[in-house]
Every structure is written in C-alpha cells, then in structure tokens.
Backbone as CSV, one residue per row, in Angstrom:
resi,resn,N_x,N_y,N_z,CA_x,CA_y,CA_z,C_x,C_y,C_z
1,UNK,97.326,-30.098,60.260,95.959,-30.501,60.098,95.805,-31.917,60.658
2,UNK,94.794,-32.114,61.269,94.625,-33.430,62.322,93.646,-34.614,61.075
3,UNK,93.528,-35.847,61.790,93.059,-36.338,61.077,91.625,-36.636,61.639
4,UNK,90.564,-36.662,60.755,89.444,-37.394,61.221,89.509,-38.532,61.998
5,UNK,88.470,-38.651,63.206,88.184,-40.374,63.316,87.310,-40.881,62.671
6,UNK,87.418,-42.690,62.988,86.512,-43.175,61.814,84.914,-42.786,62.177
7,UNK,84.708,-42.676,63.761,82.980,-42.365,64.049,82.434,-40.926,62.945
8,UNK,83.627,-40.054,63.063,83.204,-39.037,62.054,83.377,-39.095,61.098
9,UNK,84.213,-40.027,59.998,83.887,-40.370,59.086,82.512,-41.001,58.640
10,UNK,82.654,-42.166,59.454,81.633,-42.767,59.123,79.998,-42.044,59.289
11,UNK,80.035,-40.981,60.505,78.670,-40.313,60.692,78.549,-39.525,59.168
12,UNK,79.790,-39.109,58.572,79.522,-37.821,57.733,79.246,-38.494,56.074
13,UNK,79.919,-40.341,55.959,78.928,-40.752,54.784,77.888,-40.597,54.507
14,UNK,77.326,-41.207,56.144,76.074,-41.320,56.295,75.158,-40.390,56.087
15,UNK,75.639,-39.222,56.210,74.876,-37.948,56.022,74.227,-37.856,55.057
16,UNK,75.928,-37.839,53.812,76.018,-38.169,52.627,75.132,-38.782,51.554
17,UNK,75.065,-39.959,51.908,74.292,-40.427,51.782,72.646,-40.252,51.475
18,UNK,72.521,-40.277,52.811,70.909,-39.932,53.136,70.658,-38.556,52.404
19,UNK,71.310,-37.688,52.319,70.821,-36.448,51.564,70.985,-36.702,50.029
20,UNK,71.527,-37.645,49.281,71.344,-38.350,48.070,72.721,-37.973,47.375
21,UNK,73.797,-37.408,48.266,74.784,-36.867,47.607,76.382,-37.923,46.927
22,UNK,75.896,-39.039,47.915,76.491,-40.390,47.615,76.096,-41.124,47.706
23,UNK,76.731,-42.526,46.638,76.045,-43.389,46.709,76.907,-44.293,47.374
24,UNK,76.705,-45.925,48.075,77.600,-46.532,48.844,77.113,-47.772,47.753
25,UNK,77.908,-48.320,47.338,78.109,-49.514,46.956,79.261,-50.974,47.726
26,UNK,78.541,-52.023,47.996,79.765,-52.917,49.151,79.825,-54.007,47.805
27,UNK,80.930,-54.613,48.272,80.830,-55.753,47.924,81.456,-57.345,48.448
28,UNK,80.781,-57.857,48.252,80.625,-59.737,48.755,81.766,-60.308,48.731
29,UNK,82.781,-59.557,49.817,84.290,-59.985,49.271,85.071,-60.354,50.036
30,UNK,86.234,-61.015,50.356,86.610,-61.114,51.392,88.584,-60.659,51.180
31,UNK,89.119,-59.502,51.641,88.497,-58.197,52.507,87.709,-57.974,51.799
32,UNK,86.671,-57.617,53.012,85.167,-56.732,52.377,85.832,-55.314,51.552
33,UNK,85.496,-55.402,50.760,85.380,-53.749,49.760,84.072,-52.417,49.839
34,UNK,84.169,-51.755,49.966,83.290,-50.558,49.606,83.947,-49.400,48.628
35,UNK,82.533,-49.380,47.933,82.992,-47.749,47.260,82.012,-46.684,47.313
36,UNK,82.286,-45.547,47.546,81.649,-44.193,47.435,81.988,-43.632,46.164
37,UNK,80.785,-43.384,45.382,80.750,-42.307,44.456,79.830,-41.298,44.247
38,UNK,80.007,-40.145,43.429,78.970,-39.158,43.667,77.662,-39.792,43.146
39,UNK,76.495,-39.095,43.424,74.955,-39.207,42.142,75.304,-37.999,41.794
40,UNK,73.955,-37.948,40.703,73.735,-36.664,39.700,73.626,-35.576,40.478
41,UNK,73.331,-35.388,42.076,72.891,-34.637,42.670,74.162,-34.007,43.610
42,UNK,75.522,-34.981,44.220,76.448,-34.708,44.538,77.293,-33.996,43.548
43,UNK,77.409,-34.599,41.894,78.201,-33.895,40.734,78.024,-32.104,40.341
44,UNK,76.249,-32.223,41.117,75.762,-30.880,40.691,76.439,-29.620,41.319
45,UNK,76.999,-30.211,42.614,77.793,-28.948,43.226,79.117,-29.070,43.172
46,UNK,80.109,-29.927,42.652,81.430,-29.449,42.033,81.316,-28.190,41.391
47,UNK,80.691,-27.504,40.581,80.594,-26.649,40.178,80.877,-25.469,40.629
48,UNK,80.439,-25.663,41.659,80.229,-24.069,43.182,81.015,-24.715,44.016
49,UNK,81.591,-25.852,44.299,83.269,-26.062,44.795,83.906,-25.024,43.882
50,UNK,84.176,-25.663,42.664,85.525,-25.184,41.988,84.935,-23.532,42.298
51,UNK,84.052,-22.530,42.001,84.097,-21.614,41.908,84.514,-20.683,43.574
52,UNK,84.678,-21.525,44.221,85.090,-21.130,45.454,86.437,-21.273,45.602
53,UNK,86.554,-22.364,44.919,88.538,-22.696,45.244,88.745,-21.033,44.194
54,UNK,88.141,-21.082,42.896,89.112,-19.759,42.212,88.682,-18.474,42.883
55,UNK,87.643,-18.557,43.587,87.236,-17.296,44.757,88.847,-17.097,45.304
56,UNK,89.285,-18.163,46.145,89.896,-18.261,46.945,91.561,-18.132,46.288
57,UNK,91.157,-18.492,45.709,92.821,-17.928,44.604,93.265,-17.308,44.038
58,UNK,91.947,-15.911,43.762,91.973,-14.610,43.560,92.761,-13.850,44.638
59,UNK,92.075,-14.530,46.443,92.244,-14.029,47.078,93.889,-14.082,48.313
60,UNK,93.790,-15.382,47.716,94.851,-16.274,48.788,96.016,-16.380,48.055
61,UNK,96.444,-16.155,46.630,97.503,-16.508,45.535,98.869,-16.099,46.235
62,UNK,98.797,-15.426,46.882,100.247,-15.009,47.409,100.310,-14.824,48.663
63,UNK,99.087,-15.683,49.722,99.334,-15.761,51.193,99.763,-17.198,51.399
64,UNK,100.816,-16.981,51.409,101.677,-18.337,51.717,101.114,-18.925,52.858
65,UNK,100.901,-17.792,53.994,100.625,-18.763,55.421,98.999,-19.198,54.758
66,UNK,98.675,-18.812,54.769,96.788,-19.060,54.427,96.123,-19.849,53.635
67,UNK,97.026,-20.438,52.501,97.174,-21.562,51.672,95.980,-22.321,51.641
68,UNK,94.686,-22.530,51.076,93.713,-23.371,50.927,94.260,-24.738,50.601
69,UNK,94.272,-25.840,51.172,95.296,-27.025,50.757,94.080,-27.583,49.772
70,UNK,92.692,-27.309,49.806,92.007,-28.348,49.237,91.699,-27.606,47.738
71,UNK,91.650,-26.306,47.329,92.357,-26.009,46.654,93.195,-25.670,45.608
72,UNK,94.402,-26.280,46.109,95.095,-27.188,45.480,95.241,-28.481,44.663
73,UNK,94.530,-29.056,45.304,94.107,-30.109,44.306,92.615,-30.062,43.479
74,UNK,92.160,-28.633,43.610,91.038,-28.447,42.552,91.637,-28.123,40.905
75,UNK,90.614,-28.825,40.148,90.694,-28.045,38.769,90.009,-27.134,38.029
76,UNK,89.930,-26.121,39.345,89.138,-24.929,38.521,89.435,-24.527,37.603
77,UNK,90.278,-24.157,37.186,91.238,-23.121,36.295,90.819,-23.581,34.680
C-alpha cells in the first residue's frame, strides 16, 4: 500500500472540513501545531464505518490475501 502525498492530504482535509465533518484547530506555536478532530456530524458516521468493517468480516474472516487492513483496527465487535 503506497502512501499519500501531502497535496492529497491536504486537498482531502479540506474537503473534510468544508462538508462539516472536521474540525481544524492550529495553534500559535512554534513548531506550529495543528489538530483535526471529528464534529457531531463526522462522529455520526462511525457508526456505518464499523458496520461495514463487521460486513466485511463476515465476509473476509478467512481470506488471508483480501485482508481489510482498516478493519483491523476497527472496534466493531
């Protein structure tokens, strides 16, 4: 799995963002700091994440090659 660049990172905060799904907080620092966290409106769809990761683990539990990595670090269960 490859890694993002930062232009697509940074385009896909922004998205983020603007659709109200994060919020960006900076701060007055020197190194400058930022943080991303969800709003009420980003939290609302963890919900239908996780129910997709256990979709997917119904389906994928014993395809080793096919492995959902993200997943994995859900806590559906």
């Amino acid at each position: 799995m490859g890694n993002i660049t930062d232009a697509v990172l940074a385009s896909t905060l922004k998205t983020l963002i603007t659709n109200n799904l994060i919020e960006r907080k900076s701060y007055d620092i020197i190194p400058p700091k930022v943080e991303y966290s969800l709003t009420e409106k980003g939290k609302s769809i963890v919900p239908i994440l996780q129910s997709i990761c256990k979709w997917a683990g119904i389906f994928y539990k014993e395809d080793n090659e096919n492995k959902m990595i993200q997943c994995q670090k859900c806590d559906y269960r």
